[in-house]
DRENFI-129911 format. One line per field, with one value per residue (C-alpha): residue number from 0; residue in three letters; chain; x, y, z. Coordinates in nm, 2 decimals, decimal comma, m for minus. Example, Ala and Ser with C-alpha at 12.3 -4.5 7.8 and 13.67 -1.06 7.14 Angstrom:
num: 0  1
residu: ALA  SER
chaine: A  A
u: 1,23  1,37
v: m0,45  m0,11
w: 0,78  0,71
***
This chain:
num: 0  1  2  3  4  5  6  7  8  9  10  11  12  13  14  15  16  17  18  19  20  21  22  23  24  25  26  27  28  29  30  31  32  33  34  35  36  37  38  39  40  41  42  43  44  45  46  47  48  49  50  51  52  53  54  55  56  57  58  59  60  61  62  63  64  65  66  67  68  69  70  71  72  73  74  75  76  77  78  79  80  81  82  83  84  85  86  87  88  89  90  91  92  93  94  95  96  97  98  99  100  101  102  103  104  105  106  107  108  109  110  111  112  113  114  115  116  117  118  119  120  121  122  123  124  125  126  127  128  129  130  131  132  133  134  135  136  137  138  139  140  141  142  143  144  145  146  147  148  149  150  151  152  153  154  155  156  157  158  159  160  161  162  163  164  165  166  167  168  169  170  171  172  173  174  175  176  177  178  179  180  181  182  183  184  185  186  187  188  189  190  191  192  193  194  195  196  197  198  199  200  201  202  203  204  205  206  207  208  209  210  211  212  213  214  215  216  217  218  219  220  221  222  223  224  225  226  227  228  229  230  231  232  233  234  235  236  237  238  239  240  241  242  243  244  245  246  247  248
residu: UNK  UNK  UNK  UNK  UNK  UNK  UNK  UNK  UNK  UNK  UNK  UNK  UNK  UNK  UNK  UNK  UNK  UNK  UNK  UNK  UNK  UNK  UNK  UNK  UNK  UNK  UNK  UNK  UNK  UNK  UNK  UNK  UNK  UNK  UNK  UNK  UNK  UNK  UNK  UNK  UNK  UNK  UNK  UNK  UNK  UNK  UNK  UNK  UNK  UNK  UNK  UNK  UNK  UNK  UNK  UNK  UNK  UNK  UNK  UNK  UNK  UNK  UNK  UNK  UNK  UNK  UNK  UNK  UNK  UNK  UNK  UNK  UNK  UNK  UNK  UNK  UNK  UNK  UNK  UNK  UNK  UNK  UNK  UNK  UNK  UNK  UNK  UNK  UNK  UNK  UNK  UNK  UNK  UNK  UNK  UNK  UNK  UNK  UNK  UNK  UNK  UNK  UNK  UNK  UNK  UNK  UNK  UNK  UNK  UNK  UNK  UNK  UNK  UNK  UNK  UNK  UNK  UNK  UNK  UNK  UNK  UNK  UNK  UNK  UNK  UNK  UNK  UNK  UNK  UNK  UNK  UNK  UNK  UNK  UNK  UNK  UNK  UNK  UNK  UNK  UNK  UNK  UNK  UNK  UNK  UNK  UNK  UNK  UNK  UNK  UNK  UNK  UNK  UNK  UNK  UNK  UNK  UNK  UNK  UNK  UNK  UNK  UNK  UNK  UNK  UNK  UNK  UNK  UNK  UNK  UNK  UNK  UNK  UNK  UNK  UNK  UNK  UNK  UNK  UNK  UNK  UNK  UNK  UNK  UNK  UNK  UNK  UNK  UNK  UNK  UNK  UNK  UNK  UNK  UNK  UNK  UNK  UNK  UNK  UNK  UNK  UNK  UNK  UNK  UNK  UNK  UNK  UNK  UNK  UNK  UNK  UNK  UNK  UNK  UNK  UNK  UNK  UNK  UNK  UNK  UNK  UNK  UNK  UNK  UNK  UNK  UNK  UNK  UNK  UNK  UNK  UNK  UNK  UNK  UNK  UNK  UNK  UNK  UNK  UNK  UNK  UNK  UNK  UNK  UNK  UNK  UNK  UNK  UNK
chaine: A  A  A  A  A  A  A  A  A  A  A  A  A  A  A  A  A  A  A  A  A  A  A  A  A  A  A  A  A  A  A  A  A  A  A  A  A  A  A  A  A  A  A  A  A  A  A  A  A  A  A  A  A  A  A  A  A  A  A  A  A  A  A  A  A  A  A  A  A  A  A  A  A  A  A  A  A  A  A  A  A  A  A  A  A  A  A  A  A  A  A  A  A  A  A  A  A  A  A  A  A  A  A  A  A  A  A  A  A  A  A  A  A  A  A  A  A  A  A  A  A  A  A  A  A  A  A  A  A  A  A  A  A  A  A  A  A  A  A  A  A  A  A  A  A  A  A  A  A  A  A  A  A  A  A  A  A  A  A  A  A  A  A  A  A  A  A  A  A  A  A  A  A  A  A  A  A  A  A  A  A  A  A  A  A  A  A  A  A  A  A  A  A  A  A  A  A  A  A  A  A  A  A  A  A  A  A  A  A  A  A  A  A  A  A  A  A  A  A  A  A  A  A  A  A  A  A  A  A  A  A  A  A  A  A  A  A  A  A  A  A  A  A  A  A  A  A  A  A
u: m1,72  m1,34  m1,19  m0,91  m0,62  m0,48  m0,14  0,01  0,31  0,46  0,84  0,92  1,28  1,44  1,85  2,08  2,37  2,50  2,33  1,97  1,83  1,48  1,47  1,15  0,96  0,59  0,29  m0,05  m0,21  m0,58  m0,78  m0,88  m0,53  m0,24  0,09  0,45  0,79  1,04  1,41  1,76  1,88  1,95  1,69  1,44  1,21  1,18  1,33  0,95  0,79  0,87  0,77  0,43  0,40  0,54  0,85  1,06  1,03  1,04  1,34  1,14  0,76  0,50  0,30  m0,05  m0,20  m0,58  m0,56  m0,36  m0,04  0,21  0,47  0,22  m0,07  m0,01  m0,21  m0,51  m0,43  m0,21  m0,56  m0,64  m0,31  m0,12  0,26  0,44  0,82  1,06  1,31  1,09  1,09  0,82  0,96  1,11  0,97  0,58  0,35  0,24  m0,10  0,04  0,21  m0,12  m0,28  m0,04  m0,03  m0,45  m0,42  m0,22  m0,44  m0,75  m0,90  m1,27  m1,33  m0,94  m0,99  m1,21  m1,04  m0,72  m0,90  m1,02  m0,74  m0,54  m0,81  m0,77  m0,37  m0,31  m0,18  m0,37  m0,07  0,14  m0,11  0,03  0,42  0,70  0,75  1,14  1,10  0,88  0,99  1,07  0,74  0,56  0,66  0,59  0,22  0,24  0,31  0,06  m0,18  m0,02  m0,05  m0,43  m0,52  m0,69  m0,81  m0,67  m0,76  m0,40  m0,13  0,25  0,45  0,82  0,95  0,64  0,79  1,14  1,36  1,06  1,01  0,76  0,52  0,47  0,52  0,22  0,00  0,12  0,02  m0,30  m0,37  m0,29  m0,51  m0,82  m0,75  m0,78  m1,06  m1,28  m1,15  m1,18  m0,78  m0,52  m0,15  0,17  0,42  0,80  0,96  1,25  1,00  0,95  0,67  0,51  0,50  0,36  0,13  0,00  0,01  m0,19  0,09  0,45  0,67  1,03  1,32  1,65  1,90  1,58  1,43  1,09  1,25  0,94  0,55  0,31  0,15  0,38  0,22  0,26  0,68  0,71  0,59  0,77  1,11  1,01  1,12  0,94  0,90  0,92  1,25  1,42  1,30  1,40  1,78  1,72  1,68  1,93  2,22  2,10  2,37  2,25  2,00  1,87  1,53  1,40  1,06
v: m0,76  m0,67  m0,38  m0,51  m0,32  m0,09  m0,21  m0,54  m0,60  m0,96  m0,99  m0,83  m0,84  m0,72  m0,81  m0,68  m0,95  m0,89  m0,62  m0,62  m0,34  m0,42  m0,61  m0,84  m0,51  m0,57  m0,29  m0,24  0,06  0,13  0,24  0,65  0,70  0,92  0,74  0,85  0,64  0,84  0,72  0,86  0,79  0,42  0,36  0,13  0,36  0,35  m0,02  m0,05  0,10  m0,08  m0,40  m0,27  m0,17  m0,52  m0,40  m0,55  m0,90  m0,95  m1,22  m1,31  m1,23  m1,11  m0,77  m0,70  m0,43  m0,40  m0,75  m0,86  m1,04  m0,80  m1,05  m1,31  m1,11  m0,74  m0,71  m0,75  m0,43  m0,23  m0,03  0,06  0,25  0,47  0,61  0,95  1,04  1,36  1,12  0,89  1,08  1,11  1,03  1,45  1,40  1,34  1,63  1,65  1,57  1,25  1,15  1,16  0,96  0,69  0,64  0,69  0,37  0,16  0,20  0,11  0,50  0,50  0,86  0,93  1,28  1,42  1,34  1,49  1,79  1,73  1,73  2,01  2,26  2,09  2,09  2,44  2,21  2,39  2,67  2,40  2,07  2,08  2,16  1,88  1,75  1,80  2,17  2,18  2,36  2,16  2,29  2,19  1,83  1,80  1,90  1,70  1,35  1,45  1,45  1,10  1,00  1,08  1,04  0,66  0,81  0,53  0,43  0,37  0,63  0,60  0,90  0,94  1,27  1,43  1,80  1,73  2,02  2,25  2,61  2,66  2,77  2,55  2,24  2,39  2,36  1,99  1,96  2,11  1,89  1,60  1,69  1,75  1,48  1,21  1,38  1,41  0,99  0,86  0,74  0,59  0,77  0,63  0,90  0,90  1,22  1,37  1,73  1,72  1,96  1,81  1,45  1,64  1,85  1,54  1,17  1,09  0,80  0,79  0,47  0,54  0,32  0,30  0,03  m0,12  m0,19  0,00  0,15  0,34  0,37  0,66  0,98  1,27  1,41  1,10  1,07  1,41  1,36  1,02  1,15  1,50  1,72  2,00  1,88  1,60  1,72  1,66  1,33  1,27  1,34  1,13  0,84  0,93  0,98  0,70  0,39  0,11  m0,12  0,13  0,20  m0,05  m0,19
w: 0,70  0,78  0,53  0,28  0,38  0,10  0,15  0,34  0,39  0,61  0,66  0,34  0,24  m0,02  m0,09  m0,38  m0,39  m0,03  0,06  0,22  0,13  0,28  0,57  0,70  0,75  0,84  0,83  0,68  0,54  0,61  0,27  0,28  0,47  0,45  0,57  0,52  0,51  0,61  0,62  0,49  0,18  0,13  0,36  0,18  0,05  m0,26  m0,27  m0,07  m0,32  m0,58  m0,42  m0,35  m0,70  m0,85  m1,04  m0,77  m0,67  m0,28  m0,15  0,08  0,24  0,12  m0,01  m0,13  m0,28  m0,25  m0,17  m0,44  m0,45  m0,61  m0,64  m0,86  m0,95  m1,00  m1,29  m1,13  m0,89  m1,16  m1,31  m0,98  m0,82  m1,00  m0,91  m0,92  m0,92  m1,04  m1,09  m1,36  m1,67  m1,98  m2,33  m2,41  m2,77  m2,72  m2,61  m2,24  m2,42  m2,64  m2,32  m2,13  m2,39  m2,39  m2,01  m2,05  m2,26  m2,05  m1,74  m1,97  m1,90  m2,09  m2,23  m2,23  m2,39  m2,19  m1,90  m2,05  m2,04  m1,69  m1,56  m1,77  m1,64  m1,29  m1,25  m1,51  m1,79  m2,08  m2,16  m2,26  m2,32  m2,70  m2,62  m2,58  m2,25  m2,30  m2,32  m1,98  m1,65  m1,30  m1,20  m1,53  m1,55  m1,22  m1,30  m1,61  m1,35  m1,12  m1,43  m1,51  m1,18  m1,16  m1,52  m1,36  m1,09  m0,83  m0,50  m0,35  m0,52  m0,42  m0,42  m0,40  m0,34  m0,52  m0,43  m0,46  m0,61  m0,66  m0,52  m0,20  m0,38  m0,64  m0,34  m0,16  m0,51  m0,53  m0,19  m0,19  m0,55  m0,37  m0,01  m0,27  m0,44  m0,14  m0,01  m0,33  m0,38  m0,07  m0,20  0,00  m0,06  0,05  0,04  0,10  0,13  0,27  0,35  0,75  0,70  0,38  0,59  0,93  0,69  0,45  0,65  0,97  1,01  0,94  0,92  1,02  0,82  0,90  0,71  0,60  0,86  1,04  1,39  1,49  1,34  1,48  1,38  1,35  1,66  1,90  1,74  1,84  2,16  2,21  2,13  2,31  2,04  1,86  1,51  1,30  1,17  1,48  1,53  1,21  1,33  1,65  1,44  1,19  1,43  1,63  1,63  1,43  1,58  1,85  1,89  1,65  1,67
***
């Protein structure tokens, strides 16, 4: 019997008034896989996103989530992905702890507490499990969402800009989290990052957008080759500086 892919995705557009912001893109995502979606800013990424997750109803096409439709049915997948973000913030007044229990609710999460615990031993939480999230460094909310991110333990987790604005080191703990995690789950991580070497080091596939639309889909590997450069980052420029429409799949 065939695999439900993780994510689906047919001639999914996505348009703000006059602008298309997504445009008929098509891909699927194998379960127990890392992919990437790489594009410049205002490339559909996180327009992508949150179509797979539901928040943002699709113009036109269609996307599934572990074989749900997002667009009518997103309920039924909600419990079973989960989402992290710098840029979505936890309410400053709540503890990282309170917080943790609240999001525990909403995903249903039997024996909350103890896997609060769980994961504040896992992820180095414990120093400041009882302080406000307001008062929390860069690094430490970022541990705090990874916590929120995990606290369902899901089988497809979307990440935008997990490491963004955070110091090496403290990016290479989120990273290794998130390897451990995946491997431990069997979960399937969609990732959009502007870090070349977090992508190369994290996703066995990477989806390239430009002005919404997918202009090239391979391993980092098989794009490096392709474009005959020596890392991902230069591809990454080849298709930025690229004029509009060339190269597209």
């Amino acid at each position: 019997m065939p695999t439900t892919p993780a994510i689906e995705a047919r001639r999914l557009v996505k348009r703000f008034g006059a602008t298309t912001a997504v445009d008929a893109i098509s891909f699927v995502v194998e379960p127990g896989t890392v992919v990437g979606l790489l594009g410049g800013n205002g490339a559909g990424k996180t327009t992508t996103i949150g179509m797979i997750m539901g928040l943002t109803v699709p113009s036109a096409g269609e996307v599934r989530a572990l074989g749900v439709d997002m667009a009518r049915d997103r309920y039924r997948a909600l419990g079973r992905m989960n989402f992290e973000s710098p840029y979505v913030d936890m309410p400053h007044r709540l503890t990282v702890r309170q917080n943790l229990r609240v999001f525990g609710r909403l995903y249903g999460v039997a024996g909350r507490e103890r896997r609060i615990e769980a994961l504040a031993a896992d992820l180095a939480l414990e120093p400041f499990l009882d302080r406000p999230s307001g008062s929390l460094s860069a690094g430490q909310k970022t541990r705090v969402a990874l916590a929120k991110a995990l606290i369902n333990d899901p089988e497809l987790l979307l990440l935008d800009e997990p490491t963004a604005s955070l110091d090496p080191d403290t990016a290479d703990w989120v990273r290794g989290r998130l390897e451990a995690f995946r491997r431990a789950r069997g979960a399937t991580i969609l990732l959009a990052s502007h870090n070349m070497a977090e992508v190369e080091r994290l996703c066995g596939r990477v989806l390239m957008l430009k002005q919404g639309r997918i202009v090239d889909d391979g391993s980092p590997d098989a794009l490096i080759a392709r474009y005959g450069r020596n890392s991902l980052e230069e591809v990454f420029l080849d298709v930025a500086r690229a004029p509009a429409g060339e190269g597209a799949l």
